[in-house]
C-alpha positions as CSV (number, residue, x, y, z in Angstrom):
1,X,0.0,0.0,0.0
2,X,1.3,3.5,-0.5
3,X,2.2,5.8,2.4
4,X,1.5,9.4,2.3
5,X,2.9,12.5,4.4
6,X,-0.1,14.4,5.6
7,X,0.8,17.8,7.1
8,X,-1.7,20.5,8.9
9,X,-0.5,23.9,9.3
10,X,-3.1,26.5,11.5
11,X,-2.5,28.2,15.1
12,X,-3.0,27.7,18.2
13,X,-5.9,30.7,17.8
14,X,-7.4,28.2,15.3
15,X,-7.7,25.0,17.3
16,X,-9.1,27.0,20.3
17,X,-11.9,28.5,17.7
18,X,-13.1,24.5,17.2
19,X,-16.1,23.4,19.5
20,X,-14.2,21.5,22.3
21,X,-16.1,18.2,21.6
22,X,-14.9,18.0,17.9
23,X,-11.8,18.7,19.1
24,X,-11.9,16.1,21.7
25,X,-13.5,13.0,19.7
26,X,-10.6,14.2,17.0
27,X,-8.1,13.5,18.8
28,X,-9.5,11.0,21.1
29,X,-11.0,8.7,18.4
30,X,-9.6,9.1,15.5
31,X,-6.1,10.1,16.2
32,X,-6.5,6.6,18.7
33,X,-7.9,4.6,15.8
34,X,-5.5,5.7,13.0
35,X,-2.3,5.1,15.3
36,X,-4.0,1.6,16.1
37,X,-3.8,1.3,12.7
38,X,-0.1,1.4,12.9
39,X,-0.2,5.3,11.6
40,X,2.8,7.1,12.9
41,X,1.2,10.8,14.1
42,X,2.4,13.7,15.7
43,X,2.2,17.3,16.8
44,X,5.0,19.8,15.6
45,X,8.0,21.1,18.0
46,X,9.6,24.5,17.8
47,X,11.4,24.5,14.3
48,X,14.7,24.8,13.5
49,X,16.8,25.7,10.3
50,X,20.3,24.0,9.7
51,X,22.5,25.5,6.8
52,X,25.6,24.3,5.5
53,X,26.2,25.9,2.1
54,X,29.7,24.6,0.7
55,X,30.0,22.7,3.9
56,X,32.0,24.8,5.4
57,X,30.3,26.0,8.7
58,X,27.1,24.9,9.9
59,X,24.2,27.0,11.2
60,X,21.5,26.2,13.1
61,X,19.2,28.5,13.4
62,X,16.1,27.8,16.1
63,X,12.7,29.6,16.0
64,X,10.0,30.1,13.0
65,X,11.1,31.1,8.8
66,X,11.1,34.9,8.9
67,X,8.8,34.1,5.8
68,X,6.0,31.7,7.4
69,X,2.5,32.4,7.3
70,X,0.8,29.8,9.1
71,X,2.7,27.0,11.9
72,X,3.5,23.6,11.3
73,X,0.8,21.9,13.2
74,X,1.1,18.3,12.7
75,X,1.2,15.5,10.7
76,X,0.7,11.4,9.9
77,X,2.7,9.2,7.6
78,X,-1.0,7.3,6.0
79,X,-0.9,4.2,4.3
80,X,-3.7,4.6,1.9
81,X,-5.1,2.5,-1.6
82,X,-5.1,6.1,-3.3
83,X,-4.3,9.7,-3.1
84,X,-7.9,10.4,-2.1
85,X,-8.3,8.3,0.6
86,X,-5.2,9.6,2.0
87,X,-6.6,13.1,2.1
88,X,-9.8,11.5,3.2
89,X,-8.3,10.8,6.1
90,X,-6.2,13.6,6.5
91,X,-8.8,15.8,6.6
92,X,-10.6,14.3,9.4
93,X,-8.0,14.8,12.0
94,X,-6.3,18.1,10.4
95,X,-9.6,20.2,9.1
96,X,-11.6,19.9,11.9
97,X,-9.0,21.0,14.3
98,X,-7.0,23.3,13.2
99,X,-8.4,26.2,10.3
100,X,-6.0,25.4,8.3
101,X,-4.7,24.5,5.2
102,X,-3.4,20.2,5.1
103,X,-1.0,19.3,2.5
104,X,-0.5,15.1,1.6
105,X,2.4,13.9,-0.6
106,X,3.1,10.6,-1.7
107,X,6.2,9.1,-0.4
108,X,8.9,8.0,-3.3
109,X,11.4,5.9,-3.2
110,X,15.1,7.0,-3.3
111,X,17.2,5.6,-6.0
């Protein structure tokens, strides 16, 4: 089956504005039942930037992109039978909670 990356981005402000009991039975039931289901799922940390251009010094810097309009908010690695079904599911965890935009992309292989 393929696996897709599924990955909310929204605001604190955003998941505050959802009624507490979808917010609840969202990540109650069916954050429970999709890591049951083996799904790997979890909420964004602070984020970081590492450069290294000619690899000659590396930078890290910690804190948001000067340039980011909404937060990381979480994410799930799906296994799905198609695209849709991916986003299907996406949607119920990410769309509900957090007033935001949810991106999925399929994973590919390195070769």
């Amino acid at each position: 089956m393929q696996k897709y990356l599924s990955v909310g981005f929204g605001f604190q402000a955003g998941s505050e504005r959802s009624a507490p009991a979808i917010r609840d039975a969202t990540r109650l039931q069916h954050d429970e039942r999709m890591q049951a289901r083996g799904t790997i799922i979890g909420i964004a940390g602070l984020p970081a930037q590492v450069r290294d251009h000619g690899r000659t010094t590396m930078e890290i810097f910690e804190g948001l992109l000067p340039t980011a309009v909404l937060l990381l908010a979480g994410f799930a690695l799906i296994e799905a039978k198609s695209f849709k079904r991916a986003f299907d599911i996406a949607l119920k965890t990410l769309r509900e909670v957090a007033y935001g935009p949810v991106q999925a992309r399929p994973e590919e292989q390195v070769k």
